[in-house]
KESENU-321944 format. One record per residue: x negated, y negated, z of N, C-alpha, C, O, CB in turn. Coordinates in pm, 1 decimal, padded with zeros to 6 digits. Glycine has a CB too. Layout:
% residues N
+----------+----------+----------+----------+----------+----------+----------+----------+----------+----------+----------+----------+----------+----------+----------+
|       nu |       nv |       nw |      cau |      cav |      caw |       cu |       cv |       cw |       ou |       ov |       ow |      cbu |      cbv |      cbw |
+----------+----------+----------+----------+----------+----------+----------+----------+----------+----------+----------+----------+----------+----------+----------+
|        X |        Y |        Z |        X |        Y |        Z |        X |        Y |        Z |        X |        Y |        Z |        X |        Y |        Z |
...
+----------+----------+----------+----------+----------+----------+----------+----------+----------+----------+----------+----------+----------+----------+----------+
% end
This chain:
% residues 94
+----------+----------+----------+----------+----------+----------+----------+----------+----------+----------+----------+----------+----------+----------+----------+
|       nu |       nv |       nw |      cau |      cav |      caw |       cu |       cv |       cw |       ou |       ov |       ow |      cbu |      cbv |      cbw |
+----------+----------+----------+----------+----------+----------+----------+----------+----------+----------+----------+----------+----------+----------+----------+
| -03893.1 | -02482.7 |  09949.0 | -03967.9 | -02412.1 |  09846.8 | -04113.1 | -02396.4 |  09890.7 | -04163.2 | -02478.7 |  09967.3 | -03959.3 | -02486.1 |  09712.1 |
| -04169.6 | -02310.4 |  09852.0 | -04335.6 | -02296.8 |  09878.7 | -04419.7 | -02347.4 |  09782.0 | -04395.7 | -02343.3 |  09661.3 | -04384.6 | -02155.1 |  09890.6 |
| -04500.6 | -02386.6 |  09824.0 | -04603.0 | -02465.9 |  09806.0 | -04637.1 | -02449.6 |  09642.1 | -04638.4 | -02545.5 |  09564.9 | -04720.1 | -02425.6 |  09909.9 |
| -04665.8 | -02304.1 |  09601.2 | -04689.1 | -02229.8 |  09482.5 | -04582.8 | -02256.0 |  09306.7 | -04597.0 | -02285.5 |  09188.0 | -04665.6 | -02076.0 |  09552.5 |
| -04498.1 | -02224.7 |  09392.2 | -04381.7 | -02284.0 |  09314.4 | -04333.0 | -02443.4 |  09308.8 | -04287.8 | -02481.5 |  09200.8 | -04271.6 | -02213.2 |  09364.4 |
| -04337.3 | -02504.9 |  09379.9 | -04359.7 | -02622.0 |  09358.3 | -04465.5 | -02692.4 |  09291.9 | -04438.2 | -02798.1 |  09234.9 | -04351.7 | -02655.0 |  09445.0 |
| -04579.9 | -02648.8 |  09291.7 | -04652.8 | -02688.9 |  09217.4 | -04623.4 | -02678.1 |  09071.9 | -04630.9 | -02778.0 |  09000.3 | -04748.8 | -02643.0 |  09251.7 |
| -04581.8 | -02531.3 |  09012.9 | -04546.0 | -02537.6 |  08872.8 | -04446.8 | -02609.1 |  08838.4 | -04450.3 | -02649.4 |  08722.2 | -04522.2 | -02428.7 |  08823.2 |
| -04361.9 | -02637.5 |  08898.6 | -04263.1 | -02732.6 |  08823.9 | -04305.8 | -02876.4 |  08880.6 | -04248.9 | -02970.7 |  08825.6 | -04089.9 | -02694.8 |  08857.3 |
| -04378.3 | -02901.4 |  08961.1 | -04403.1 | -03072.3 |  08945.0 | -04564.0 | -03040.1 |  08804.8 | -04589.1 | -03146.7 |  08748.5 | -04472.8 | -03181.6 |  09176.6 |
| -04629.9 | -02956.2 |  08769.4 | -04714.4 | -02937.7 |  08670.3 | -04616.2 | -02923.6 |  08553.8 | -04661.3 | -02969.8 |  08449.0 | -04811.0 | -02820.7 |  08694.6 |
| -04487.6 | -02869.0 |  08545.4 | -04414.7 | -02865.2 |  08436.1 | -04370.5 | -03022.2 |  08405.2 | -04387.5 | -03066.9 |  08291.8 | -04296.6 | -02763.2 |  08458.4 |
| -04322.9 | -03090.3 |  08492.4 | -04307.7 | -03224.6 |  08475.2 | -04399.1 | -03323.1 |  08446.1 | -04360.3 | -03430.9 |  08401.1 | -04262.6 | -03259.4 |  08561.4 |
| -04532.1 | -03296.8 |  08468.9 | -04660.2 | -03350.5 |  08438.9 | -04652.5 | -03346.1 |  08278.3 | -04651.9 | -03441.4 |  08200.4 | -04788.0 | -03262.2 |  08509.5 |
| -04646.7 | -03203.0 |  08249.9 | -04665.7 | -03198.7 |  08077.4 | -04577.0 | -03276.1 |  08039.0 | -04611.4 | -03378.4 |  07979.8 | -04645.7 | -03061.0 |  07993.7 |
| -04434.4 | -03247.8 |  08063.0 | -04353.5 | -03332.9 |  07994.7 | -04351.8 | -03452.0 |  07991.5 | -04283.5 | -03507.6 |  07905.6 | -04262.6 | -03317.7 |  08013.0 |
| -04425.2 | -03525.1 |  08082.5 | -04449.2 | -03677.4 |  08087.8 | -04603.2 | -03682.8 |  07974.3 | -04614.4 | -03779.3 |  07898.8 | -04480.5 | -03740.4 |  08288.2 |
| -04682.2 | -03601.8 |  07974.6 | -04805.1 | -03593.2 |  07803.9 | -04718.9 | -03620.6 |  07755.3 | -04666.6 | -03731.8 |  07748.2 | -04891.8 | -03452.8 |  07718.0 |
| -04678.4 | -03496.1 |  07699.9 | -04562.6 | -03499.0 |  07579.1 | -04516.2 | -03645.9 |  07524.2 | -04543.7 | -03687.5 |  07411.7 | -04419.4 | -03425.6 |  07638.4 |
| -04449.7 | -03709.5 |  07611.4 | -04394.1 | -03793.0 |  07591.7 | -04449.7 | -03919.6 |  07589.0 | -04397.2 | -04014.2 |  07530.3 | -04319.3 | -03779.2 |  07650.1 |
| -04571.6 | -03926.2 |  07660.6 | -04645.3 | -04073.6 |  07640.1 | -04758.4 | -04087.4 |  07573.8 | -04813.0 | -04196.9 |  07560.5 | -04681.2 | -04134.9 |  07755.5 |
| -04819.4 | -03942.1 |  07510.3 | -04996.8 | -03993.7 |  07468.9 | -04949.5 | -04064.4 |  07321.2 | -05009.1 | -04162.0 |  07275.6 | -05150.4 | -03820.6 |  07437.9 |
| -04859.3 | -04014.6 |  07268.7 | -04811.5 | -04104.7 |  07120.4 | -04857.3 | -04270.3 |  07130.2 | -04939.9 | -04332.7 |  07063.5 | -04611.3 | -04103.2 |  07101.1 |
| -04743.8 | -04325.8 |  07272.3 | -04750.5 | -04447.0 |  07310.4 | -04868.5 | -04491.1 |  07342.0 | -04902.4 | -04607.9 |  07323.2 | -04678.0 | -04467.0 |  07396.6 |
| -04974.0 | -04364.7 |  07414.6 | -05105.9 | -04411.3 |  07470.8 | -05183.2 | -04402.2 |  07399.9 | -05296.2 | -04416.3 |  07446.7 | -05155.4 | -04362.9 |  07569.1 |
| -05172.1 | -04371.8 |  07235.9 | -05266.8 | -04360.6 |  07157.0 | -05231.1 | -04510.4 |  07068.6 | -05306.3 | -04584.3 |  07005.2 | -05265.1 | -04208.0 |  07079.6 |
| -05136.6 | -04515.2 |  07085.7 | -05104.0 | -04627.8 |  06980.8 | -05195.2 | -04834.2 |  07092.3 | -05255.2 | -04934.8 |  07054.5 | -04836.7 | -04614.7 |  06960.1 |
| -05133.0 | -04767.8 |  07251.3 | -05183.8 | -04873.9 |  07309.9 | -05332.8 | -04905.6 |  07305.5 | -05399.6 | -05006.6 |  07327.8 | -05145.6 | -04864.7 |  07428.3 |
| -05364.2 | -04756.4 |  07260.8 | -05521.7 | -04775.0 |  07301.6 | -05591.7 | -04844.2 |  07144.0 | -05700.3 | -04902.0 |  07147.0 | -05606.9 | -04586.8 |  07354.0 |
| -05529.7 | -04831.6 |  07041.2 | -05587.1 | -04843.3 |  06974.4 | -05590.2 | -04997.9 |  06941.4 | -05683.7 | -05060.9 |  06891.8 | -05560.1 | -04756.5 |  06902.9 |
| -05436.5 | -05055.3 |  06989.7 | -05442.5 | -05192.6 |  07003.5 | -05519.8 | -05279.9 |  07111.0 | -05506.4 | -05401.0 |  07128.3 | -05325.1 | -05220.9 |  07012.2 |
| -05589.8 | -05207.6 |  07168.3 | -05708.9 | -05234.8 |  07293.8 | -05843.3 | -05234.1 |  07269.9 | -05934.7 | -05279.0 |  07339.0 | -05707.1 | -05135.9 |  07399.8 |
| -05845.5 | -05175.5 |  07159.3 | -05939.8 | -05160.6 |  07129.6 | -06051.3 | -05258.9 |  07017.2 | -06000.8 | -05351.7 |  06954.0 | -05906.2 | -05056.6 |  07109.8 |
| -06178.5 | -05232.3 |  07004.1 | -06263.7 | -05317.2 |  06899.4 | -06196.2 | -05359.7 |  06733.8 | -06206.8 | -05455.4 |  06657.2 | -06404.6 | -05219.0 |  06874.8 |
| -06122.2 | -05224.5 |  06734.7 | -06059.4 | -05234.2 |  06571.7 | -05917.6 | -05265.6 |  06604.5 | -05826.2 | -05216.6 |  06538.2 | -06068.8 | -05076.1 |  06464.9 |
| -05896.3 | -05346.5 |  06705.7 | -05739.6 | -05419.7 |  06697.5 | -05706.2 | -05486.4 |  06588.3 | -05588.7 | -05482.0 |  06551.9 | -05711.9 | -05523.3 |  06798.6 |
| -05793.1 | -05554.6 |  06520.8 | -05767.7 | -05675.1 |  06438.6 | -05701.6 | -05638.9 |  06322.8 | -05641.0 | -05717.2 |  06249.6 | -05887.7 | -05748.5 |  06402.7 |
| -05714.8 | -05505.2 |  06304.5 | -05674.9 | -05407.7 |  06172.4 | -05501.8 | -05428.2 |  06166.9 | -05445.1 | -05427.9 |  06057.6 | -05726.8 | -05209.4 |  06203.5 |
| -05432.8 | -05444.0 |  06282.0 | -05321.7 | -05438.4 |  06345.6 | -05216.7 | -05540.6 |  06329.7 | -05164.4 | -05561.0 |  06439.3 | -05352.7 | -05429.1 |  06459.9 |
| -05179.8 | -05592.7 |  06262.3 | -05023.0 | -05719.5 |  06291.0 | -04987.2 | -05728.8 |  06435.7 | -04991.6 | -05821.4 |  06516.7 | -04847.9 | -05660.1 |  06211.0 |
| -04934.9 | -05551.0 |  06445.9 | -04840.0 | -05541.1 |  06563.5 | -04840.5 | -05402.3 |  06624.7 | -04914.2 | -05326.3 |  06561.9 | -04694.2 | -05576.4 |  06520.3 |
| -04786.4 | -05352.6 |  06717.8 | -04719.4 | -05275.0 |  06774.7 | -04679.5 | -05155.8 |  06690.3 | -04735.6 | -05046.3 |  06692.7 | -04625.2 | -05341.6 |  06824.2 |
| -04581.2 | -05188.1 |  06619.2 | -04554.1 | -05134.7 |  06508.7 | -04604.8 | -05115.0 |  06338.3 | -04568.0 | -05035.7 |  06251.6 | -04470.8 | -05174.6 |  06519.1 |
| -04698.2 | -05218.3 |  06338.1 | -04799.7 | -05169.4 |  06228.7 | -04895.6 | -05034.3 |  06281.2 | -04892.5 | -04919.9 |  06235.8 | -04906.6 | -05306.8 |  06190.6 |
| -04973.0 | -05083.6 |  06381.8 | -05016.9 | -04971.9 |  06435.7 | -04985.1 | -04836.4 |  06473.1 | -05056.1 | -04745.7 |  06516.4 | -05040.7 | -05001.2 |  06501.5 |
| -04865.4 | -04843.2 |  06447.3 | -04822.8 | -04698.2 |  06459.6 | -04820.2 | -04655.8 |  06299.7 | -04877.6 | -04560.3 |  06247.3 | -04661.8 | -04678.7 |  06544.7 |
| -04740.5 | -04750.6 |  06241.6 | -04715.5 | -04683.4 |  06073.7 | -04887.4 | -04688.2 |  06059.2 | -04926.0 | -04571.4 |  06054.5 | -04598.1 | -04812.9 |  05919.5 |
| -04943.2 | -04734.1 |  06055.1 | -05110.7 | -04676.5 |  05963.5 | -05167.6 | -04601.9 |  06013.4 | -05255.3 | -04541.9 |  05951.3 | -05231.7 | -04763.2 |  05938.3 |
| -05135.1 | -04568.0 |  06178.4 | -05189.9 | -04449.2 |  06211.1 | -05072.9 | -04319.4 |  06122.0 | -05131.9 | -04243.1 |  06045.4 | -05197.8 | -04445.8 |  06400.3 |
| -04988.0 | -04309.2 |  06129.3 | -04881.8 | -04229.6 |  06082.4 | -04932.0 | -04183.8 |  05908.5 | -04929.6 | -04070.1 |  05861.5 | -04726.3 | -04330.5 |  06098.3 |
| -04974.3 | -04309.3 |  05839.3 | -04973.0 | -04282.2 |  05685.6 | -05117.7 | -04267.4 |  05690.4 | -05138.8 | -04179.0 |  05607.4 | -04908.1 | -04404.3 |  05572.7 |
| -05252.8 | -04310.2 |  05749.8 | -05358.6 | -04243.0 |  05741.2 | -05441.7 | -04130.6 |  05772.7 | -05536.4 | -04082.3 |  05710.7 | -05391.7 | -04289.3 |  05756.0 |
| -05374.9 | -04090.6 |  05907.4 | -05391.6 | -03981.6 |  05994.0 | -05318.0 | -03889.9 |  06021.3 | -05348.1 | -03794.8 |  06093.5 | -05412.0 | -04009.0 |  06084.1 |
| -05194.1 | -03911.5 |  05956.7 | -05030.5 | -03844.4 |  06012.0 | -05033.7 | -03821.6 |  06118.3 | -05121.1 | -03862.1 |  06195.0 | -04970.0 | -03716.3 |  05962.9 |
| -04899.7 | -03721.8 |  06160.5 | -04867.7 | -03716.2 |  06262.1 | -04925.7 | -03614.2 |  06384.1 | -04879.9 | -03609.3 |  06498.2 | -04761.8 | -03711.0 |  06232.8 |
| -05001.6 | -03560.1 |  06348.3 | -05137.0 | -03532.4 |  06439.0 | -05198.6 | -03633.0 |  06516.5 | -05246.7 | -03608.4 |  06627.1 | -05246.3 | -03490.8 |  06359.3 |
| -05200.0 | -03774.1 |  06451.1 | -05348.1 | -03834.7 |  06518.1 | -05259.5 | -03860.6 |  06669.1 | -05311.9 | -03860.1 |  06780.5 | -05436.8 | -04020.0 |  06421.0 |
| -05123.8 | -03881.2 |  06642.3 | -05068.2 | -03945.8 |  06780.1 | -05065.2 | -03871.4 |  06891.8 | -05023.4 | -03916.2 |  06998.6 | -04936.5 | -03989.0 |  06772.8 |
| -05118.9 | -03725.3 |  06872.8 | -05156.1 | -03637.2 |  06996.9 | -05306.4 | -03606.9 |  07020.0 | -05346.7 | -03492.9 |  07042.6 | -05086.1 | -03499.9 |  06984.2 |
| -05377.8 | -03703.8 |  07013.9 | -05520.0 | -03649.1 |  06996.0 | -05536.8 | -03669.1 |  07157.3 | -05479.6 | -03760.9 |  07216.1 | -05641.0 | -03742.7 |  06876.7 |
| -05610.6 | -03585.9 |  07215.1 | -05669.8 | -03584.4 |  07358.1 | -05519.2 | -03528.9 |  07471.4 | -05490.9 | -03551.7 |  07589.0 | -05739.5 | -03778.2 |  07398.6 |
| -05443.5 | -03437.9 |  07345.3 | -05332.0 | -03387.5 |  07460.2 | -05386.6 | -03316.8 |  07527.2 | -05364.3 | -03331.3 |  07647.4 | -05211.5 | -03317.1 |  07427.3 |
| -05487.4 | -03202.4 |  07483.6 | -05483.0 | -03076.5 |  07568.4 | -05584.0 | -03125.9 |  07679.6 | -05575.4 | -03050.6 |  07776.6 | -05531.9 | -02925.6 |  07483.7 |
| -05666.2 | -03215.1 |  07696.7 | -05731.6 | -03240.0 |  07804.3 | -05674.3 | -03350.0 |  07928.1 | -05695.6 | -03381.7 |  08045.1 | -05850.7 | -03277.9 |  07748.2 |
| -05590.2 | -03380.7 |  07816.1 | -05526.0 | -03465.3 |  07920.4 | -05398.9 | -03376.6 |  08006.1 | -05371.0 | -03406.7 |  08122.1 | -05462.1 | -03606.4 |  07837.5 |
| -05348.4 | -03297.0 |  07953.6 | -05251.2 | -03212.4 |  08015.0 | -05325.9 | -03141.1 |  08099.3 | -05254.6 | -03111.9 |  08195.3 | -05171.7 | -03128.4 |  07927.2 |
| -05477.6 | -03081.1 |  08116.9 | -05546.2 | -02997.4 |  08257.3 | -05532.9 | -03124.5 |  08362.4 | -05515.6 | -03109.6 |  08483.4 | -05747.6 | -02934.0 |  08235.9 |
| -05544.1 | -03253.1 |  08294.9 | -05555.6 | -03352.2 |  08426.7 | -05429.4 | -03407.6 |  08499.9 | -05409.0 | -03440.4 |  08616.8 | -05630.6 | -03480.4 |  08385.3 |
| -05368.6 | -03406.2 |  08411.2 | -05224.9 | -03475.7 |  08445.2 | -05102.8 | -03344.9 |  08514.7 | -05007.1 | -03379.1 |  08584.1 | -05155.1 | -03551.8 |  08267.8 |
| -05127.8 | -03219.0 |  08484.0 | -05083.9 | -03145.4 |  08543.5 | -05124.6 | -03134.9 |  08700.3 | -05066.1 | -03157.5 |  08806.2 | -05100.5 | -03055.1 |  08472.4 |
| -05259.8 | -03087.2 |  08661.3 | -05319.8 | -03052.1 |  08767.9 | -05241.1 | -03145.7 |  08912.3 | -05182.0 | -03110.6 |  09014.4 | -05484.2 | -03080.8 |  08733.8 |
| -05287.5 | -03302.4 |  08839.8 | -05309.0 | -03410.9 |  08890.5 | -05153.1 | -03429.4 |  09005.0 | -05141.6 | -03484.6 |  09114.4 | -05338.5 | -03522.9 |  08756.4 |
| -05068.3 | -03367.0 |  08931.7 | -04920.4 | -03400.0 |  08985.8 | -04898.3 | -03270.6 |  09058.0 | -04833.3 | -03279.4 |  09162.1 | -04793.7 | -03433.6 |  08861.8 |
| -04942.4 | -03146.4 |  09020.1 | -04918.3 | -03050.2 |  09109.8 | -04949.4 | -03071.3 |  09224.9 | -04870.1 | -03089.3 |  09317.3 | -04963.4 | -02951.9 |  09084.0 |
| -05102.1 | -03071.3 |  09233.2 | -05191.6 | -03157.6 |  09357.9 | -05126.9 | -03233.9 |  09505.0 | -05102.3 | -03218.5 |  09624.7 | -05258.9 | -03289.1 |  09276.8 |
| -05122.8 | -03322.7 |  09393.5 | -05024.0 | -03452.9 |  09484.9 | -04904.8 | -03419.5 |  09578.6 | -04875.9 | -03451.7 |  09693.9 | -04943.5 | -03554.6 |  09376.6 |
| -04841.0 | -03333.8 |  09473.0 | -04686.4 | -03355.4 |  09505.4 | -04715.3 | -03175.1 |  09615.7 | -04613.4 | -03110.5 |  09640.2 | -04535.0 | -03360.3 |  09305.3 |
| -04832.4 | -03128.4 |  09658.9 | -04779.7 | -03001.7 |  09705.3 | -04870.4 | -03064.5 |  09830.6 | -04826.7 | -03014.4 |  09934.2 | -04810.2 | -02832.8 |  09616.4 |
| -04959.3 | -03138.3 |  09853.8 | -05062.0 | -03172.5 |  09959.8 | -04892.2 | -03292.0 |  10023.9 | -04854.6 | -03311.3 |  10139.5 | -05273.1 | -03270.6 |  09879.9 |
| -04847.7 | -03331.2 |  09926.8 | -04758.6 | -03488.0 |  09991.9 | -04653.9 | -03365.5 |  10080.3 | -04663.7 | -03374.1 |  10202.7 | -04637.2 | -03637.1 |  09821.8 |
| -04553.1 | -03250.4 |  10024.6 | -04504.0 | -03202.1 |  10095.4 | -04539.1 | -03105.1 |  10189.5 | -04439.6 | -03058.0 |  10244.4 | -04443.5 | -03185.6 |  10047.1 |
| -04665.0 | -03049.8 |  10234.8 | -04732.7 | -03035.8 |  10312.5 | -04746.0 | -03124.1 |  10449.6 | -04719.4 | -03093.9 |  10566.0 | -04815.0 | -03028.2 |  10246.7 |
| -04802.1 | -03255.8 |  10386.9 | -04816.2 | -03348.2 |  10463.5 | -04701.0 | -03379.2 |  10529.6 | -04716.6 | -03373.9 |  10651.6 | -04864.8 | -03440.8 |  10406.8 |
| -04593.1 | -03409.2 |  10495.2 | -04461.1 | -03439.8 |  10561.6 | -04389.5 | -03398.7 |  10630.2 | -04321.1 | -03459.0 |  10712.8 | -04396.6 | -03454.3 |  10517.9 |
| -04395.3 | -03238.7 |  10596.7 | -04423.1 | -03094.3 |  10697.2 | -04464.4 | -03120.8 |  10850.5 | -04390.0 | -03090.8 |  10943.8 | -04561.1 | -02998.5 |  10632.3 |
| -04591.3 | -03180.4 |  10866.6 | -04632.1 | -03162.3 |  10912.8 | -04631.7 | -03278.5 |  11037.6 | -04650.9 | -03267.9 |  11158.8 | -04700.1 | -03118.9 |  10844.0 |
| -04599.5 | -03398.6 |  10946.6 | -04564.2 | -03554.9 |  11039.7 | -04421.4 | -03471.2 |  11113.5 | -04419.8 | -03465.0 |  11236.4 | -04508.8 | -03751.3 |  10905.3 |
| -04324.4 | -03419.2 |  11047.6 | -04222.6 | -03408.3 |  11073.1 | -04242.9 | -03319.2 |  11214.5 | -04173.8 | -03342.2 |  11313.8 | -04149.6 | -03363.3 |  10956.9 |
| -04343.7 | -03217.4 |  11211.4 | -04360.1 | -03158.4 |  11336.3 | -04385.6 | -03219.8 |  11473.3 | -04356.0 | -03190.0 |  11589.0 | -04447.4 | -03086.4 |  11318.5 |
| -04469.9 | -03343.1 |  11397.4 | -04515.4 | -03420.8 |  11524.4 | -04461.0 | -03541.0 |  11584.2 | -04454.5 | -03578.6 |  11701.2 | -04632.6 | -03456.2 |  11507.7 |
| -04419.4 | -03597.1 |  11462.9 | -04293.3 | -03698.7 |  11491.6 | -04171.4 | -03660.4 |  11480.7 | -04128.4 | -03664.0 |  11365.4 | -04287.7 | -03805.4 |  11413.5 |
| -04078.8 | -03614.3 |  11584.3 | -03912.5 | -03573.2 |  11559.5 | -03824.2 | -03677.0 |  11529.3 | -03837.7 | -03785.4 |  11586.0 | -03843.4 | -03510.2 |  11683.5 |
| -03752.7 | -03661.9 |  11463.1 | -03681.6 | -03755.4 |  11389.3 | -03499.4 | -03725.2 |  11451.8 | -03403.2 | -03800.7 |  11437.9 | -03718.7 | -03720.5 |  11201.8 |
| -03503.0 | -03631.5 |  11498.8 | -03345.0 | -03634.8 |  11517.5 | -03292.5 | -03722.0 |  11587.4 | -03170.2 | -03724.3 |  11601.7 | -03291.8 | -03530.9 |  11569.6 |
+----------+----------+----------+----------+----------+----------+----------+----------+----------+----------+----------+----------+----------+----------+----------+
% end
């Protein structure tokens, strides 16, 4: 595959990994934080974010985090197969 296209789908997989963790990373952060004490548990912290903030607050800082985390994996994953490209030229493996 080229370089171009690979990038969008390891950036498509980037989002889907947002998607799926800032909930968790909002909830960790908040138990990390100065106002932990507010907290029992794990799961308190999620229900009072849920009944004070609804279900909005658990995506707060998606869209900036998705320019980084995309970006971040497109990046990687098109410089890494590049790179391997390129060992492979110089080191033969057969």
């Amino acid at each position: 595959m080229n370089p171009p296209i690979t990038g969008v789908f390891r950036a498509i997989a980037g989002a889907a990994s947002v998607f799926g963790n800032t909930s968790l990373d909002v909830i960790k952060t908040r138990m990390l934080g100065l106002e932990a004490h507010k907290y029992r548990n794990t799961w308190d912290c999620g229900l009072q974010i849920l009944r004070r903030e609804g279900i909005k607050a658990f995506y707060k800082g998606t869209v900036p985090r998705l320019g980084r985390v995309c970006l971040d994996v497109a990046i990687v994953f098109i410089i890494y197969d590049e790179v391997v490209k390129l060992l492979n030229k110089v080191w033969k493996t057969d």
